[in-house]
GULO-669195 format. One record per residue (C-alpha): residue in three letters; x, y, z. Coordinates in steps of 0.25 Angstrom, whole numbers, plus 5000, padded with zeros to 4 digits. Each point is the difference from the previous one (the first is absolute). Last residue first. Layout:
BEGIN
 residuo    u    v    w
     ALA    X    Y    Z
...
END
This chain:
BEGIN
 residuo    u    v    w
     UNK 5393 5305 5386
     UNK 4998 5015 5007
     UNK 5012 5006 4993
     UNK 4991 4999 4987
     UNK 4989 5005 5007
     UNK 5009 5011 5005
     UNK 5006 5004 4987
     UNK 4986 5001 4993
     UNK 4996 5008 5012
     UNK 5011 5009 4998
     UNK 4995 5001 4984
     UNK 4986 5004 5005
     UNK 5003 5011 5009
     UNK 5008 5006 4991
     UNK 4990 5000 4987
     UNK 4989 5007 5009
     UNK 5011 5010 5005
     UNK 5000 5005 4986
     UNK 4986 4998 4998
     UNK 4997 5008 5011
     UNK 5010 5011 4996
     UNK 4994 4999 4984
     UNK 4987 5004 5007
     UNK 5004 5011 5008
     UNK 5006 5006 4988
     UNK 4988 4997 4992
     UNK 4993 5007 5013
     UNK 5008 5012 5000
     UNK 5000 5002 4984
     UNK 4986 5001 5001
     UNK 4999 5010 5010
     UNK 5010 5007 4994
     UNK 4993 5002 4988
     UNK 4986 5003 5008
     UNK 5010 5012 5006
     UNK 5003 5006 4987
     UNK 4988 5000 4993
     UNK 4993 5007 5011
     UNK 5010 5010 5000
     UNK 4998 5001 4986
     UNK 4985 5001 5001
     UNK 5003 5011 5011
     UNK 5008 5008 4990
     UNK 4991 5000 4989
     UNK 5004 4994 4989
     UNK 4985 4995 4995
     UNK 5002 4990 4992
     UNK 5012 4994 5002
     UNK 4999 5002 5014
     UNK 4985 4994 5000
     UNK 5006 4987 4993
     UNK 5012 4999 5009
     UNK 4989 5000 5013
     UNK 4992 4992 4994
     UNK 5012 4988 4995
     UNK 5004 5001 5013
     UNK 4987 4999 5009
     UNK 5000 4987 4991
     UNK 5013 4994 5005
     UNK 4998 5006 5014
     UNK 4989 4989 5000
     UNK 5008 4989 4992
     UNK 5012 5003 5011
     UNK 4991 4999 5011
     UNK 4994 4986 4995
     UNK 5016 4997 4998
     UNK 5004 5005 5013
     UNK 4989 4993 5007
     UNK 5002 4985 4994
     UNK 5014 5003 5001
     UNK 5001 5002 5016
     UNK 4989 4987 5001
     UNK 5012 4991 4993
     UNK 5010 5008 5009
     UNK 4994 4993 5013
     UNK 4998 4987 4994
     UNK 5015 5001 4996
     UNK 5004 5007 5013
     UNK 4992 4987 5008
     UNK 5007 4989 4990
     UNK 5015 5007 5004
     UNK 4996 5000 5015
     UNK 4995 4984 4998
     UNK 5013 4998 4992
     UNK 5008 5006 5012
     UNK 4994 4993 5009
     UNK 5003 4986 4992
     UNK 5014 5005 5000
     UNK 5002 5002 5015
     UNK 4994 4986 5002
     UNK 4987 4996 5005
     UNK 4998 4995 5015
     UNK 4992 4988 5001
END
């Protein structure tokens, strides 16, 4: 039996899903990691205020706000994929 053109899409919008699923699990565990490399490096530029801790202080920051951004992007595209397939389910009955 051949499936439908919507029944493939919901089974590449279930594949993404599962795919985007694993995507967050890493960003956050990387995000919790250059979450704590973080809150060092801040510390030691505090501290110290030597140029290089600043520097330091500087890129783990950015770090940090590039996985939560990567994160929110996933979430986002997490929250599309799964209002289309409501619609095709609901197109499906």
């Amino acid at each position: 039996m051949r499936m439908s053109r919507r029944e493939r899409k919901l089974f590449a919008i279930g594949d993404r899903l599962t795919q985007i699923e694993h995507e967050l699990t890493l960003a956050r565990e990387e995000l919790v990691y250059h979450q704590h490399l973080d809150d060092d490096a801040q510390r030691d530029a505090a501290v110290s205020d030597h140029p290089i801790d600043r520097a330091d202080a500087r890129e783990t920051a950015g770090d940090v706000v590039r996985f939560e951004t990567l994160i929110r992007r996933l979430e986002l595209e997490r929250a599309e994929l799964e209002e289309r397939r409501v619609r095709l389910i609901a197109k499906l009955r």
